[in-house]
C-alpha positions in Angstrom: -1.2 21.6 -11.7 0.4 22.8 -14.8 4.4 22.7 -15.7 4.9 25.1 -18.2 8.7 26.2 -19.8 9.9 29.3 -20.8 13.5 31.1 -21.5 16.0 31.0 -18.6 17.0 33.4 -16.1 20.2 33.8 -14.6 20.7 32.2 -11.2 22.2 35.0 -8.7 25.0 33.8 -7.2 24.1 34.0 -3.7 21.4 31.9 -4.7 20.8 28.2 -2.9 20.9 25.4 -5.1 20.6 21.9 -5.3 23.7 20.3 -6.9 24.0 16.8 -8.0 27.6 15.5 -8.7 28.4 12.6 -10.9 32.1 13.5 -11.2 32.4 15.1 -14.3 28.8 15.8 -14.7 27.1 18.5 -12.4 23.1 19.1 -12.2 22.0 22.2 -10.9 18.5 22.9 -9.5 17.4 25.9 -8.4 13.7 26.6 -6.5 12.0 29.8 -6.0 10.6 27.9 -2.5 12.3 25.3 -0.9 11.5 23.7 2.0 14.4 22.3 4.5 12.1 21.0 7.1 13.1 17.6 6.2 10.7 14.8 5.0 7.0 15.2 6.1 6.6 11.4 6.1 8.5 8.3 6.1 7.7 4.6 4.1 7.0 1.7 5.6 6.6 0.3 2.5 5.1 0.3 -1.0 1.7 0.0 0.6 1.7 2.3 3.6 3.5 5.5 5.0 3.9 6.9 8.7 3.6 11.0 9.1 6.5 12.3 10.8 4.6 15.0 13.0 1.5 12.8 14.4 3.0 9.4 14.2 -0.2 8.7 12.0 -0.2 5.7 8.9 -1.6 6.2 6.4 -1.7 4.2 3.1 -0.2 5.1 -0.7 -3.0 5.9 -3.4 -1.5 3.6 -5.9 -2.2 5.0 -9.7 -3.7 3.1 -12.4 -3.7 6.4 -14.3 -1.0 5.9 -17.5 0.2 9.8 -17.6 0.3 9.6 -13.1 2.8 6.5 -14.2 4.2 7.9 -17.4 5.6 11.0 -14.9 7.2 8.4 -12.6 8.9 6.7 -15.0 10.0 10.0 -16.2 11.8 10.5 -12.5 12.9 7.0 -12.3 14.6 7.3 -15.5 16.3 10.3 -14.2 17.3 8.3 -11.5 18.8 5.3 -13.6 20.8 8.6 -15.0 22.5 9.3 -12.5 23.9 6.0 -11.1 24.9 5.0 -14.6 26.8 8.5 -14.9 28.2 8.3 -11.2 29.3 4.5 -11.8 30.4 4.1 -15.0 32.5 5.9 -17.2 33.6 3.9 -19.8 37.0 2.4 -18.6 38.6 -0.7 -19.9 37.5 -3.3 -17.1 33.6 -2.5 -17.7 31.0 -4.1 -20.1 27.4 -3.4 -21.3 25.3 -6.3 -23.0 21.6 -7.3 -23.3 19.8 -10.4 -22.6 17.1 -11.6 -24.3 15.3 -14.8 -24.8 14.5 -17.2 -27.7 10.9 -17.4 -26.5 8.5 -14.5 -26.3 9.3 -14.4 -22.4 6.6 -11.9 -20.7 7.3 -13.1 -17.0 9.1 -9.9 -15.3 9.6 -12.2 -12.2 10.6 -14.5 -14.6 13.1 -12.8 -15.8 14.4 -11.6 -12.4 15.1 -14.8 -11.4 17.0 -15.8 -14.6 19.2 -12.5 -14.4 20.3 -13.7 -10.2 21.4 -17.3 -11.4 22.8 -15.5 -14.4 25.1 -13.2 -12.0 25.7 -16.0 -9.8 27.7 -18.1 -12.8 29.1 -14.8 -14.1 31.1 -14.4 -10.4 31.7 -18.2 -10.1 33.3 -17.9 -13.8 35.3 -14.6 -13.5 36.0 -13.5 -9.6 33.0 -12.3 -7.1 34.2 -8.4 -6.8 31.8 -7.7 -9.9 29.3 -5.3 -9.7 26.2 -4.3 -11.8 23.8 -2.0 -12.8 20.4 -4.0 -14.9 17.3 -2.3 -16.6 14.4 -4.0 -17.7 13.4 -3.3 -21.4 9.1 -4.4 -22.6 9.1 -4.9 -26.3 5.7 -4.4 -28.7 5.0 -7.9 -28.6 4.8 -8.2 -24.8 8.5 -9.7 -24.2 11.4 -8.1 -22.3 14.9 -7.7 -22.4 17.4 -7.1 -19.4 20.1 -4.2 -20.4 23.0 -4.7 -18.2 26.8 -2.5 -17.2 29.5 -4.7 -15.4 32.0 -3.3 -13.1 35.2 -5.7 -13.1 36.9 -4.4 -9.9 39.8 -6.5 -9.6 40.8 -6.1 -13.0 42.1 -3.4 -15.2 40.3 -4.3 -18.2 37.8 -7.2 -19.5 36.6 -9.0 -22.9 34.1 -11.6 -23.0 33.2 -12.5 -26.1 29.2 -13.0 -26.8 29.5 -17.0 -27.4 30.5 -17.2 -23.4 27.9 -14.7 -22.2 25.8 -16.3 -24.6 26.3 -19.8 -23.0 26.7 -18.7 -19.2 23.0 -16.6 -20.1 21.5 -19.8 -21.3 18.5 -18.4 -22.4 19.1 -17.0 -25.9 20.8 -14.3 -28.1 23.6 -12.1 -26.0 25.3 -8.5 -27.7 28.2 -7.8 -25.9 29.9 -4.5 -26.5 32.5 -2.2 -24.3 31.6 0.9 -23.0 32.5 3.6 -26.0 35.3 6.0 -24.0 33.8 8.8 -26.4 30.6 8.7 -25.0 30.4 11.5 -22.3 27.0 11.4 -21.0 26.9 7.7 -20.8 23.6 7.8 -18.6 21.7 10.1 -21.0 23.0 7.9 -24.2 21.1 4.3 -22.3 18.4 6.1 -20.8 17.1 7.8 -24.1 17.9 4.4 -25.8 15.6 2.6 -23.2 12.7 5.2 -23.3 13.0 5.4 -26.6 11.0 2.5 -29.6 11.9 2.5 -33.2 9.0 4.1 -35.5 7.8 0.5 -37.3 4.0 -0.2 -37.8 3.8 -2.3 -35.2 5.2 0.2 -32.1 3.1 2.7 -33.7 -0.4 1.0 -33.2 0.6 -0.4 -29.4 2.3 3.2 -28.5 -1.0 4.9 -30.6 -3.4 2.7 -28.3 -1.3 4.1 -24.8 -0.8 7.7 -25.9 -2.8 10.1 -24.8 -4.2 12.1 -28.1 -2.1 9.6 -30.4 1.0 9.0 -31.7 1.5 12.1 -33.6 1.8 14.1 -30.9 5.2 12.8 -29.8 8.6 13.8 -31.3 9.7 11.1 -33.6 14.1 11.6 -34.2 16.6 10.0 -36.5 19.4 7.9 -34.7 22.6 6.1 -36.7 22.6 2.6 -35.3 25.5 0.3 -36.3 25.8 2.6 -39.6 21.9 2.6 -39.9 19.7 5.3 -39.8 16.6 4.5 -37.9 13.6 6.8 -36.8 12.7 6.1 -32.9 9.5 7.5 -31.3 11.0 9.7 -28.2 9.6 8.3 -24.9 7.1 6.0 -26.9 8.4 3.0 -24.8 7.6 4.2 -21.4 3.9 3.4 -22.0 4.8 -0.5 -22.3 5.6 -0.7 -19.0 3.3 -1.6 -16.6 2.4 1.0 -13.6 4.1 0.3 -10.7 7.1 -1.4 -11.5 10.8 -1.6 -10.5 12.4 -1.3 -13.4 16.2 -1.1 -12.3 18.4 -3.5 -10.0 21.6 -3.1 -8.7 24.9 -4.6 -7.1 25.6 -3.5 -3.3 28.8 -1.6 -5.0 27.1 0.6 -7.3 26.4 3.9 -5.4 23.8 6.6 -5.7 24.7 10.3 -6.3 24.6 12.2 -3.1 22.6 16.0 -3.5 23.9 19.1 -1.4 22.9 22.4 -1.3 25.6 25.2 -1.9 25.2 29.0 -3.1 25.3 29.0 -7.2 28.7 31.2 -6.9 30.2 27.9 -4.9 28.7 26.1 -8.3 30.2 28.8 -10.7 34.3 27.8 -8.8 33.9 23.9 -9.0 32.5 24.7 -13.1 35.5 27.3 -13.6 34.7 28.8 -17.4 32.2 26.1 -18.7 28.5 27.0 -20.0 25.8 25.1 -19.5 25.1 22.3 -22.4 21.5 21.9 -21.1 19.4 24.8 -19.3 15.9 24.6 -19.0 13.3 26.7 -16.9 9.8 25.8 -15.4 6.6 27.2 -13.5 4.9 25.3 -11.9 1.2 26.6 -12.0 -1.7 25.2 -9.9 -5.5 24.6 -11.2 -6.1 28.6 -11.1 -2.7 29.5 -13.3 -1.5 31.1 -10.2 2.3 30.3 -9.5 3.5 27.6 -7.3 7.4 27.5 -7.8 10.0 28.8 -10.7 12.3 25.9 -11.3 15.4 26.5 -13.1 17.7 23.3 -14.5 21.2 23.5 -15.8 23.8 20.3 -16.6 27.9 20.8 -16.6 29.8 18.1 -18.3 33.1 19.2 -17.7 34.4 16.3 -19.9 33.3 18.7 -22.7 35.2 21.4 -21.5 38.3 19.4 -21.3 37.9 18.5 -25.2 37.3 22.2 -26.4 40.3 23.5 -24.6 42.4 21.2 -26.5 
């Protein structure tokens, strides 16, 4: 099966579409074939899986294959996306820090079971209606990092400062910072900052050993951090993490983005006058080149529409 992209067609407006809504982010996905039938199978669990129709189980073909994984990640990182954007939105009673650990710590379990005593003494020190949203970050050198947001419900805004994180972590250095108000597409900004690794000699031989065809095959941008320019190898992190994996956790508060399926004209009243700021179209070809599906993709951020009529 091949994806390939090319220029996008309109969506009629009587067409069916797929709309996820974040609040003031909207994600439209429109099929050529869809299929309403509802699930074919259900999990049991990450081992085994029942079809619906014949009551048969039949067990998962877990992937050792890096680019099988790579395209997982991919949808997982979509995922993370949109929780952070439904969640979150940079308000004055939420926080976003990292943990990380004097020691080259390489235990993901490890590091699991840090983060829950962590949380535990967080809600012991500061109320228990807190909620979060944690993503696990490999390094080059084998290590991780834990890359957390913080939902203060019962209160209207929150500062920490990174000495008291610092001390209730226990485990070594702690950046605390508030979620910036100007960032719009707060899931986008972490998610590209996760998948992303900073061009240094180091990343460059352990992402050159993973990629398929080599590192100079993959887009390598410029990003400012804190007043630095630093060049970052676009999705070269996702091949450090091991196949398989959960890479995300999250509080019993923090709520996934429901999809539903309207007409595009339905799309076009909620949206009112704003364009697209991403659009992107795809076939889906099989082994022969012969078409399996037309996928079109557009994203509303209506928070940019606010600022532009101002």
């Amino acid at each position: 099966m091949e994806v390939v992209k090319i220029e996008v067609d309109n969506i009629p407006l009587e067409k069916l579409v797929k709309m996820t809504d974040m609040g003031h982010i909207k994600e439209i996905m429109s099929m050529d074939k869809v299929c309403f039938s509802g699930p074919g199978v259900t999990k049991i669990d990450r081992d085994f899986y029942m079809i619906n129709e014949t009551g048969e189980i039949k067990s998962y073909k877990h992937t050792d294959n890096r680019s099988q994984g790579i395209d997982s990640l991919r949808r997982t990182f979509k995922k993370i996306r949109h929780i952070i954007n439904y969640n979150f939105h940079g308000d004055e009673n939420e926080l976003a820090f990292t943990l990380t650990y004097v020691e080259n710590m390489t235990d993901v379990k490890q590091l699991y079971k840090d983060f829950e005593r962590f949380f535990k003494r967080l809600r012991y020190r500061y109320g228990k209606n807190i909620d979060y949203f944690s993503v696990v970050e490999p390094q080059g050198r084998g290590a991780w990092h834990c890359h957390v947001l913080l939902k203060f419900n019962s209160l209207d805004k929150i500062y920490i400062p990174n000495a008291e994180i610092a001390r209730i972590w226990g485990k070594g250095f702690v950046s605390v910072k508030a979620i910036k108000k100007d960032i719009d597409n707060l899931g986008a900004y972490l998610s590209a900052y996760l998948g992303d690794i900073e061009l240094t000699g180091e990343n460059m031989r352990i992402v050159s050993e993973c990629c398929p065809g080599g590192v100079e095959h993959y887009e390598v941008k410029e990003i400012d951090v804190d007043g630095n320019k630093k060049r970052f190898i676009k999705g070269g992190r996702l091949y450090l993490y091991p196949t398989g994996m959960n890479i995300y956790r999250k509080s019993r508060g923090i709520k996934v983005p429901k999809d539903s399926w309207v007409r595009y004209s339905e799309v076009k009243k909620i949206v009112g006058s704003a364009t697209p700021n991403y659009s992107s179209m795809v076939y889906i070809l099989d082994d022969k080149d012969l078409e399996i599906n037309r996928i079109i993709y557009e994203q509303y951020n209506l928070k940019r529409l606010d600022s532009q009529d101002k």
